[in-house]
PyMOL Python script that loads the backbone (N, CA, C, O; Angstrom):
from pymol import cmd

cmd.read_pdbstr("""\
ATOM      1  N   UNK A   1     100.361  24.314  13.963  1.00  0.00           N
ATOM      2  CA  UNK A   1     100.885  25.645  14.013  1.00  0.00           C
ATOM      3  C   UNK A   1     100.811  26.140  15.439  1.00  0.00           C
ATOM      4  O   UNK A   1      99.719  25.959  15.978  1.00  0.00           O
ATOM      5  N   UNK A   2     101.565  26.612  16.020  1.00  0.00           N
ATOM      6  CA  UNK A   2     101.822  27.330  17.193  1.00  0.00           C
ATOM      7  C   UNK A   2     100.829  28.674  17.002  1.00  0.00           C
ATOM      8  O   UNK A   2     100.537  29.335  16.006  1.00  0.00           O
ATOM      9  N   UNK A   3     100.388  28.786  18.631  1.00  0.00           N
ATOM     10  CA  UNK A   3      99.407  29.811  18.601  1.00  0.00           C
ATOM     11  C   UNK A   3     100.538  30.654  19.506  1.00  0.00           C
ATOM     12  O   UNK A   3     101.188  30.100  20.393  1.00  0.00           O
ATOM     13  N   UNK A   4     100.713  32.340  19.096  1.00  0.00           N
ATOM     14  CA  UNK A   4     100.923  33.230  19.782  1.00  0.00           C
ATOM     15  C   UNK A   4     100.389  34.222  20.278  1.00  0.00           C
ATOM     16  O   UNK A   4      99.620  35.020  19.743  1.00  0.00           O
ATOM     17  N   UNK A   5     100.968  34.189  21.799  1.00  0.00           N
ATOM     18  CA  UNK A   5     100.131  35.515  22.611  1.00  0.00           C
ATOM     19  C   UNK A   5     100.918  36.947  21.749  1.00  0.00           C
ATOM     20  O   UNK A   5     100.333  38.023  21.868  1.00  0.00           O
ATOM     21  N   UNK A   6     101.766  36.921  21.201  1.00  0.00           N
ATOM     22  CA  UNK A   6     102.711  37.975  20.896  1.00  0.00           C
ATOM     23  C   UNK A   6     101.759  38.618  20.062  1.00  0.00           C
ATOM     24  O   UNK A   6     101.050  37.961  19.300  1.00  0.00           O
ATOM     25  N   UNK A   7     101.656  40.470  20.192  1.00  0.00           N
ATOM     26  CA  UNK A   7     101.401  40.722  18.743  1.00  0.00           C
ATOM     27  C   UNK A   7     102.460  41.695  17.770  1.00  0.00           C
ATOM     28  O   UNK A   7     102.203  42.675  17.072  1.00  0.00           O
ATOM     29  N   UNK A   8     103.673  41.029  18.023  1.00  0.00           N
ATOM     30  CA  UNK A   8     105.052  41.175  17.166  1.00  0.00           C
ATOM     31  C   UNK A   8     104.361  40.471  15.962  1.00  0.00           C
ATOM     32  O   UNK A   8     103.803  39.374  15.982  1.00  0.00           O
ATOM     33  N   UNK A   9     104.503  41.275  14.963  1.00  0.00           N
ATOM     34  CA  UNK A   9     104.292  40.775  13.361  1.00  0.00           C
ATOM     35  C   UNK A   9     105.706  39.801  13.749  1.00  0.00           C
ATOM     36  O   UNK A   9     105.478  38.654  14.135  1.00  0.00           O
ATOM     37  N   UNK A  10     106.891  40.180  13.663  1.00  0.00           N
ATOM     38  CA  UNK A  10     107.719  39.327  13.180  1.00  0.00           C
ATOM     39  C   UNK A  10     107.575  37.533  13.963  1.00  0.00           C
ATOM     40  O   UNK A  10     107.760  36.382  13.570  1.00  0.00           O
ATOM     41  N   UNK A  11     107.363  37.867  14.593  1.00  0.00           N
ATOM     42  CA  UNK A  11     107.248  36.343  15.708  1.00  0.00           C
ATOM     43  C   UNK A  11     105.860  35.804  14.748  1.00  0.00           C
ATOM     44  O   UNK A  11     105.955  34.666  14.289  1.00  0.00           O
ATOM     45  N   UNK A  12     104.839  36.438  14.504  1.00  0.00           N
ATOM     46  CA  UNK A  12     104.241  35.659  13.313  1.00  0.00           C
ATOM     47  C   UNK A  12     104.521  34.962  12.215  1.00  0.00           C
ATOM     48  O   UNK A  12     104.330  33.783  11.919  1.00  0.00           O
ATOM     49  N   UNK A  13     105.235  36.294  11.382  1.00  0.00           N
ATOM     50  CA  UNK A  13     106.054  35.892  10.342  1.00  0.00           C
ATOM     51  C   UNK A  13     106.926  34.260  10.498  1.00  0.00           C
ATOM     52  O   UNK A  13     106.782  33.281   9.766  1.00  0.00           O
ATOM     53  N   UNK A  14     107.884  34.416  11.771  1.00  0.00           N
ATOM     54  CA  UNK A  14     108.524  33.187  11.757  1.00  0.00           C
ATOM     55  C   UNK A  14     108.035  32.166  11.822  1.00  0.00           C
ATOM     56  O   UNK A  14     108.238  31.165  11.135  1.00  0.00           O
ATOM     57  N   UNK A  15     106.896  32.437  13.199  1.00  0.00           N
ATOM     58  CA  UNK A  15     105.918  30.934  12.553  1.00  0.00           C
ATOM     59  C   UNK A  15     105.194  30.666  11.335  1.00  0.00           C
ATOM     60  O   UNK A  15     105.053  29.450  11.204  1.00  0.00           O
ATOM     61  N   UNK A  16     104.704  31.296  10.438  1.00  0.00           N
ATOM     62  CA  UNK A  16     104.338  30.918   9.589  1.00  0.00           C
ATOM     63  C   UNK A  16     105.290  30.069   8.570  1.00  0.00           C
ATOM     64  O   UNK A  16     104.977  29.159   7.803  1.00  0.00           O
ATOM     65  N   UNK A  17     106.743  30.761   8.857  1.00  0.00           N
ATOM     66  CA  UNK A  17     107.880  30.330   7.626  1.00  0.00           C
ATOM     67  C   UNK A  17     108.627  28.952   8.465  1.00  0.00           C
ATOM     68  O   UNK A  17     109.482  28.330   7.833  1.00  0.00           O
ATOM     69  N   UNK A  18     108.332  28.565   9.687  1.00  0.00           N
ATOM     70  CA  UNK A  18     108.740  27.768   9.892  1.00  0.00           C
ATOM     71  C   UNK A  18     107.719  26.390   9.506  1.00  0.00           C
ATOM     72  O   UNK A  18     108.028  25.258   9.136  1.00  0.00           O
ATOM     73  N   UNK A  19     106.476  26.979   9.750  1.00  0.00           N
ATOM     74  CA  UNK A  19     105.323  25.755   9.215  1.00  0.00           C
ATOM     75  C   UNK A  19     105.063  25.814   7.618  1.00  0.00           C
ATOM     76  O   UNK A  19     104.211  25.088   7.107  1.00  0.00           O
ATOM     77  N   UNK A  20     105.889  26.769   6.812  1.00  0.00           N
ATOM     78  CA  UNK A  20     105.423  26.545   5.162  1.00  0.00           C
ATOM     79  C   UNK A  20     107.393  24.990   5.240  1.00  0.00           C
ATOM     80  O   UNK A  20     107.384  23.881   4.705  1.00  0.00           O
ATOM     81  N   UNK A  21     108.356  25.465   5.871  1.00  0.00           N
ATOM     82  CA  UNK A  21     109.244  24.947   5.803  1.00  0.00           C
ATOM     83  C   UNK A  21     109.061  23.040   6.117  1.00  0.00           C
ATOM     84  O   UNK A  21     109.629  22.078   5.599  1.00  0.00           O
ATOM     85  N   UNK A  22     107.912  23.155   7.286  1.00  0.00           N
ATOM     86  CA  UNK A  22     107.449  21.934   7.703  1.00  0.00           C
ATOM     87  C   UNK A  22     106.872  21.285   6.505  1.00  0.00           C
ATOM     88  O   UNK A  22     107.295  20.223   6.050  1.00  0.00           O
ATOM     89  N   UNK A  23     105.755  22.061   5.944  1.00  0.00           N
ATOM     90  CA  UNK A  23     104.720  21.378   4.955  1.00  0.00           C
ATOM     91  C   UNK A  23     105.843  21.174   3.337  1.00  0.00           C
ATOM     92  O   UNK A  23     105.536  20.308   2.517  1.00  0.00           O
ATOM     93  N   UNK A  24     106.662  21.777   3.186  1.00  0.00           N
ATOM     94  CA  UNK A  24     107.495  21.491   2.584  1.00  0.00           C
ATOM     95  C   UNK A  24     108.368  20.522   2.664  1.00  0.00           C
ATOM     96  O   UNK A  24     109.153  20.392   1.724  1.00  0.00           O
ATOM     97  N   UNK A  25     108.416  19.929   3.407  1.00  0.00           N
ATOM     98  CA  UNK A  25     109.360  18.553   4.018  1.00  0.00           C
ATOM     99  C   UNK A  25     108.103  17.645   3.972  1.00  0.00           C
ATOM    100  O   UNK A  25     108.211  16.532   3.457  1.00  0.00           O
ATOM    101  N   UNK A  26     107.077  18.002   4.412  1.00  0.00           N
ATOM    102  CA  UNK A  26     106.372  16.822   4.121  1.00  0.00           C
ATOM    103  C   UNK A  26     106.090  16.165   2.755  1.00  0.00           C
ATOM    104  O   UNK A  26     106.360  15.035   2.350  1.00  0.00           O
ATOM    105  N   UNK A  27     105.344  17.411   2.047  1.00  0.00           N
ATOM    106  CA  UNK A  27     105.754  16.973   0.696  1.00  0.00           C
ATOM    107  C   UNK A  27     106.634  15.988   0.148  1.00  0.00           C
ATOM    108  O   UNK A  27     106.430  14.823  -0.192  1.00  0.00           O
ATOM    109  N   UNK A  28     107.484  16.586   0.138  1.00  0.00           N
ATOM    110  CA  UNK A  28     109.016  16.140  -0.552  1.00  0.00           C
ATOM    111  C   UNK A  28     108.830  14.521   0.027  1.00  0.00           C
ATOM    112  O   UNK A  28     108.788  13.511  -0.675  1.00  0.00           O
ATOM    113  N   UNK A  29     108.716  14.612   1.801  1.00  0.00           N
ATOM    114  CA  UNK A  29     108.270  12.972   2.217  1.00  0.00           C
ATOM    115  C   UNK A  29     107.369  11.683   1.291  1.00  0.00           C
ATOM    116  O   UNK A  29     107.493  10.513   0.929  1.00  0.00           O
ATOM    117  N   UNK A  30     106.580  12.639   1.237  1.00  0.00           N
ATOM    118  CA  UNK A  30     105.357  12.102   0.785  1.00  0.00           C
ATOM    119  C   UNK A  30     105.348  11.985  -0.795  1.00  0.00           C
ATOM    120  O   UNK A  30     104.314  11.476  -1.228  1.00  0.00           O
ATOM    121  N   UNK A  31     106.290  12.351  -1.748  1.00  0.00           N
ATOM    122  CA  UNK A  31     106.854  11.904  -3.036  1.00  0.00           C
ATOM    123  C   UNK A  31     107.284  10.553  -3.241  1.00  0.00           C
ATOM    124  O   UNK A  31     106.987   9.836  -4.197  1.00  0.00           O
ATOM    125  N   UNK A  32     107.892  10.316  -2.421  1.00  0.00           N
ATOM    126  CA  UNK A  32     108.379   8.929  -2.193  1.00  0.00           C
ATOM    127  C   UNK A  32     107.820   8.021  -1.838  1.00  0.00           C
ATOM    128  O   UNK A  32     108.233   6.869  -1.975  1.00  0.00           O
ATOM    129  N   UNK A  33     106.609   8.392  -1.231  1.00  0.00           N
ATOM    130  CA  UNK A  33     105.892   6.920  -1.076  1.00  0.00           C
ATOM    131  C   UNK A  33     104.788   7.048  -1.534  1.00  0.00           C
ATOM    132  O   UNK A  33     103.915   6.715  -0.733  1.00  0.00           O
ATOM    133  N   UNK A  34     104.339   7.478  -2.734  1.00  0.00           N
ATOM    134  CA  UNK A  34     103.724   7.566  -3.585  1.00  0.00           C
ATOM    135  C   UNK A  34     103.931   7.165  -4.955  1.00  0.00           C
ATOM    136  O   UNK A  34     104.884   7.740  -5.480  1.00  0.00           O
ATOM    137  N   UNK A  35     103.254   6.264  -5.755  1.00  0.00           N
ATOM    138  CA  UNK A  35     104.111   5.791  -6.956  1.00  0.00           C
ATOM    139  C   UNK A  35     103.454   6.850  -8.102  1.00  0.00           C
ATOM    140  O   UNK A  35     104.179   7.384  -8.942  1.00  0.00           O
ATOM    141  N   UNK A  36     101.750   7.133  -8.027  1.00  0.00           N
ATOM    142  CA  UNK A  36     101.191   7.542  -9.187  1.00  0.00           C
ATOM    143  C   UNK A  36     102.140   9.261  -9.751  1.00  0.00           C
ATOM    144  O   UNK A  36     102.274  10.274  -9.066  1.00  0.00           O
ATOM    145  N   UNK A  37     102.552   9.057 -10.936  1.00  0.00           N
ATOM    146  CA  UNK A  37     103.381  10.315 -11.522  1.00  0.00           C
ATOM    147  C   UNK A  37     102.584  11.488 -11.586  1.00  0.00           C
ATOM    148  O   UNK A  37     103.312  12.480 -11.642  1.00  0.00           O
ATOM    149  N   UNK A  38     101.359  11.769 -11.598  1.00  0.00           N
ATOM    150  CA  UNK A  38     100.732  12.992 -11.046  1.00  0.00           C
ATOM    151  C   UNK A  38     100.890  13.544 -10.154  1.00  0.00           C
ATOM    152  O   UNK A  38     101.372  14.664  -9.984  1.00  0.00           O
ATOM    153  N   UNK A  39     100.314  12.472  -9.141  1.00  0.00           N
ATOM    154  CA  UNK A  39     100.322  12.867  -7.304  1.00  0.00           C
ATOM    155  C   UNK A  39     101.525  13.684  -7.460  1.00  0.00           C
ATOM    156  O   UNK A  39     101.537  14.915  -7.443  1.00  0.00           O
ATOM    157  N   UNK A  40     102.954  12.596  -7.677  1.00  0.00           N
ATOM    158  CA  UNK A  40     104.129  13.196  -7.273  1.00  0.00           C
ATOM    159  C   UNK A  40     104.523  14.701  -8.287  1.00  0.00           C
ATOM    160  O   UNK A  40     105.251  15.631  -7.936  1.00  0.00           O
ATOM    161  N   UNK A  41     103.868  14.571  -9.456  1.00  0.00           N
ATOM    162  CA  UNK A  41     104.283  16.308  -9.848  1.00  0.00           C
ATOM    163  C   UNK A  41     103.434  17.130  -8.634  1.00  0.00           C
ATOM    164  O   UNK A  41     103.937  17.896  -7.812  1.00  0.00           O
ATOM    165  N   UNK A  42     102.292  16.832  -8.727  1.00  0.00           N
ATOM    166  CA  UNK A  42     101.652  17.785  -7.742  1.00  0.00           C
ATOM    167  C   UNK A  42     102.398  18.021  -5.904  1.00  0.00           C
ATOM    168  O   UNK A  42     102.591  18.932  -5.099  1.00  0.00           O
ATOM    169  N   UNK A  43     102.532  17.014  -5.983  1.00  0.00           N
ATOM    170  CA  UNK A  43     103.108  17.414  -4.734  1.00  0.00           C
ATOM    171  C   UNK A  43     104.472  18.174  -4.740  1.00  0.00           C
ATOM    172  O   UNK A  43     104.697  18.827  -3.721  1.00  0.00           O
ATOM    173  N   UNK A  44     105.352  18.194  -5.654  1.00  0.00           N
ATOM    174  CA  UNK A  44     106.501  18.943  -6.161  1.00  0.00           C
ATOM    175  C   UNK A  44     106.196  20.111  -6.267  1.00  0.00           C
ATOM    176  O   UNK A  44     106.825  20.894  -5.555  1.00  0.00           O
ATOM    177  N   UNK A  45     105.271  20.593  -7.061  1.00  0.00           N
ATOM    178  CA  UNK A  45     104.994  21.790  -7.335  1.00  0.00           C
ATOM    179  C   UNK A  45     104.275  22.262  -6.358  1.00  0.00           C
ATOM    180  O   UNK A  45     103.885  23.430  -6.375  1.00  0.00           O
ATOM    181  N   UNK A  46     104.061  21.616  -5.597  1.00  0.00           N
ATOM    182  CA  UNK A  46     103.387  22.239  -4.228  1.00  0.00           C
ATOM    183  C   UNK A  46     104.501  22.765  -3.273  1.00  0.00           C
ATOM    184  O   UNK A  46     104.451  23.810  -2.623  1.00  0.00           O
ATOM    185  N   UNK A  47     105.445  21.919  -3.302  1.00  0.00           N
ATOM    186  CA  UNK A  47     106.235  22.189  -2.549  1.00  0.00           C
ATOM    187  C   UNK A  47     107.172  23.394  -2.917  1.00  0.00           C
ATOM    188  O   UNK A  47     107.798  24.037  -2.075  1.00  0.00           O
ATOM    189  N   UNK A  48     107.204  23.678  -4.561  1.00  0.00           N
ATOM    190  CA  UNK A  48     108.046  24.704  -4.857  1.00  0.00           C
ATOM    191  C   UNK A  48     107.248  26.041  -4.641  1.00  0.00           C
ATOM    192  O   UNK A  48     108.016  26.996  -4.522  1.00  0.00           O
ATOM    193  N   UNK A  49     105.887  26.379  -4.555  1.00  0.00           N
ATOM    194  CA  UNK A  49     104.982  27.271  -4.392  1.00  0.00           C
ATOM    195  C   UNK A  49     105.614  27.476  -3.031  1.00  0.00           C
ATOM    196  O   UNK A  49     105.968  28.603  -2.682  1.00  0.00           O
ATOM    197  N   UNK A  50     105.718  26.730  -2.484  1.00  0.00           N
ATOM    198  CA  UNK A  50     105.421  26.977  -1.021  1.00  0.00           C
ATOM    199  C   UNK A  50     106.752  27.327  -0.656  1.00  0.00           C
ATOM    200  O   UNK A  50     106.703  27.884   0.441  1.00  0.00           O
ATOM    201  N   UNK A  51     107.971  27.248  -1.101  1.00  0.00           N
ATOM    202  CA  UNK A  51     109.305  27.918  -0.904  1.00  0.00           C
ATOM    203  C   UNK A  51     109.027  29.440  -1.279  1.00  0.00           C
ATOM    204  O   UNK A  51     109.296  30.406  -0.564  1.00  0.00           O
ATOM    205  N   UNK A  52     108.348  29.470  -2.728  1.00  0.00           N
ATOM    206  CA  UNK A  52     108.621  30.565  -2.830  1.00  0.00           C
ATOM    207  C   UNK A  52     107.773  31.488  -1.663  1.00  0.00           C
ATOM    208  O   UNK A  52     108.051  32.609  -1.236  1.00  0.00           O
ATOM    209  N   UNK A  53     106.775  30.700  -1.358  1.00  0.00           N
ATOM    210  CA  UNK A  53     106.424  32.018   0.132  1.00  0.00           C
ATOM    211  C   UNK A  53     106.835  31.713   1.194  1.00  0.00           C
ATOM    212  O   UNK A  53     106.261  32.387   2.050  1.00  0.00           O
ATOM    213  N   UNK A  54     107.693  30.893   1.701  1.00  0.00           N
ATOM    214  CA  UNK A  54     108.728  30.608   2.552  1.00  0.00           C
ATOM    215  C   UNK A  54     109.616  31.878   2.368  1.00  0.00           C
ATOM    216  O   UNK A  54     109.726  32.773   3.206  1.00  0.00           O
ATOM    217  N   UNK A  55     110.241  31.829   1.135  1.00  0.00           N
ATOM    218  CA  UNK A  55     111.051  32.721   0.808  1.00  0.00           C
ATOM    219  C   UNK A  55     110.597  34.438   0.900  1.00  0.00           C
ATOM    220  O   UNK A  55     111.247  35.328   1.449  1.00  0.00           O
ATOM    221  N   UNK A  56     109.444  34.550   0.271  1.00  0.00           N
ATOM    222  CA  UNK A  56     108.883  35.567   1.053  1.00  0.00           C
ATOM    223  C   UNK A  56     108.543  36.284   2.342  1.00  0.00           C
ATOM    224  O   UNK A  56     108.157  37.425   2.599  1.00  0.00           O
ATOM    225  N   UNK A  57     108.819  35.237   3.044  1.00  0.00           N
ATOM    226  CA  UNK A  57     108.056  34.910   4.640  1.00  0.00           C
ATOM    227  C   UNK A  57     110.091  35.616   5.136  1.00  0.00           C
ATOM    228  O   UNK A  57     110.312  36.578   5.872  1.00  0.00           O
ATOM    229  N   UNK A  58     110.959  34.920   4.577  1.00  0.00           N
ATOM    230  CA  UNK A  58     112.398  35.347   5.297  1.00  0.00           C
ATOM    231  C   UNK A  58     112.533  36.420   4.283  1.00  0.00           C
ATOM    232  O   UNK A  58     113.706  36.712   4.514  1.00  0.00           O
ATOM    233  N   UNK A  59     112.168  37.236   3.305  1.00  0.00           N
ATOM    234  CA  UNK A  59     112.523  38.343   3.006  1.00  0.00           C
ATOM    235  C   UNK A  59     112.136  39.563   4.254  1.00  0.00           C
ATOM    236  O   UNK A  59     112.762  40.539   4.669  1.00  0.00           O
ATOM    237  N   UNK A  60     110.564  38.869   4.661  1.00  0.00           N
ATOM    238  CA  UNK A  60     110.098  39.770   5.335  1.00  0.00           C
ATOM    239  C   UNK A  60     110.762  40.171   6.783  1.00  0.00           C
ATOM    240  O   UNK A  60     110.869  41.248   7.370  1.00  0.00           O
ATOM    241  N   UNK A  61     111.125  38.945   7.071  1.00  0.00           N
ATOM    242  CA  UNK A  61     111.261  38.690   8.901  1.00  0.00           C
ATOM    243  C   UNK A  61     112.972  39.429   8.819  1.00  0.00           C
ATOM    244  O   UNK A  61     113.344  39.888   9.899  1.00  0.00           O
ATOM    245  N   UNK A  62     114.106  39.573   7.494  1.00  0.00           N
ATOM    246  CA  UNK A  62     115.292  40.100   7.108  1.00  0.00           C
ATOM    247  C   UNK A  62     115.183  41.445   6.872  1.00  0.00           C
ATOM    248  O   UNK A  62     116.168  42.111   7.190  1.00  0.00           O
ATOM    249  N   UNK A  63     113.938  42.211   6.242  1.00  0.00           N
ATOM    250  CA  UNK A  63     114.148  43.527   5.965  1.00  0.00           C
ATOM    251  C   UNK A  63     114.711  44.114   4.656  1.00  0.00           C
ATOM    252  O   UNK A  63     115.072  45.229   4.279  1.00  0.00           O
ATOM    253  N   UNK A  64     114.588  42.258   3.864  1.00  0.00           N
ATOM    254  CA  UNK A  64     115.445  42.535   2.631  1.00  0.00           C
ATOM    255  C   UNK A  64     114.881  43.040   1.353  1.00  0.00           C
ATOM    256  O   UNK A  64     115.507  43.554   0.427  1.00  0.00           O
ATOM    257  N   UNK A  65     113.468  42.794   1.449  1.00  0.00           N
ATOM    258  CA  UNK A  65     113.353  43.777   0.322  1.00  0.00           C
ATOM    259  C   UNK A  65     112.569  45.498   0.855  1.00  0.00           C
ATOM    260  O   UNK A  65     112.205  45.870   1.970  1.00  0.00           O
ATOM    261  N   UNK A  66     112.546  46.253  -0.555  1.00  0.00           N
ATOM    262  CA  UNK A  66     111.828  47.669   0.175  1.00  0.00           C
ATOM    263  C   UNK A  66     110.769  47.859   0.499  1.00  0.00           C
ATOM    264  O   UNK A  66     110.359  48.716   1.282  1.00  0.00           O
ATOM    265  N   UNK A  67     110.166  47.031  -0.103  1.00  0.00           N
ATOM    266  CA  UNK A  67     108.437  47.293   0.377  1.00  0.00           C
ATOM    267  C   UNK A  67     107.801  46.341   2.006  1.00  0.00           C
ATOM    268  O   UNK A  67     106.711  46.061   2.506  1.00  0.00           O
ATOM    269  N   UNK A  68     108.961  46.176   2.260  1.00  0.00           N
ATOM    270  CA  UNK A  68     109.123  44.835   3.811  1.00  0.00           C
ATOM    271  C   UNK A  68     109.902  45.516   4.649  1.00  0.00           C
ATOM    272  O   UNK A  68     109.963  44.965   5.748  1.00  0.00           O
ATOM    273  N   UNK A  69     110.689  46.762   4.541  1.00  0.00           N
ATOM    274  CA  UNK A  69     111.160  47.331   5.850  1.00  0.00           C
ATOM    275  C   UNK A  69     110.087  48.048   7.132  1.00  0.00           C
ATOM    276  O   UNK A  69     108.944  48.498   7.049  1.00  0.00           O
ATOM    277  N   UNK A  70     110.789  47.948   8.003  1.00  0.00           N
ATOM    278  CA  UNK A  70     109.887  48.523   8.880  1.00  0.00           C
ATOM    279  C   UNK A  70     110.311  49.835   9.172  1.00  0.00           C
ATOM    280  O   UNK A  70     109.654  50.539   9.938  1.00  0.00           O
TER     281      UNK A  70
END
""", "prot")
cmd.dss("prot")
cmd.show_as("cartoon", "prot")
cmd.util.cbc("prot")
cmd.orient("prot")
């Protein structure tokens, strides 16, 4: 994770949603070379957790929902 001198919330925000976006690709990587059918649910569902606060993370940094405007 990138360390920032900034103290812009939003420049946080993006790094964080760019490193849930990373760990989400890894995942998904790491499904595939894995054979046991647990591991790989778990790692799926890890990865869908982690969109959804990805997705949270670009509601915030957009302004799109009401309780996230500035």
């Amino acid at each position: 994770m990138q360390v920032l001198a900034t103290r812009d919330p939003l420049a946080h925000v993006k790094n964080v949603r760019d490193e849930l976006a990373d760990l989400v690709r890894h995942l998904r990587d790491d499904i595939g070379r894995i054979d046991e059918p647990k591991a790989q649910a778990l790692f799926e569902t890890s990865a869908e957790v982690l969109l959804g606060l990805q997705t949270a993370f670009s509601h915030c940094e957009r302004g799109s929902e009401p309780g996230m405007r500035r």
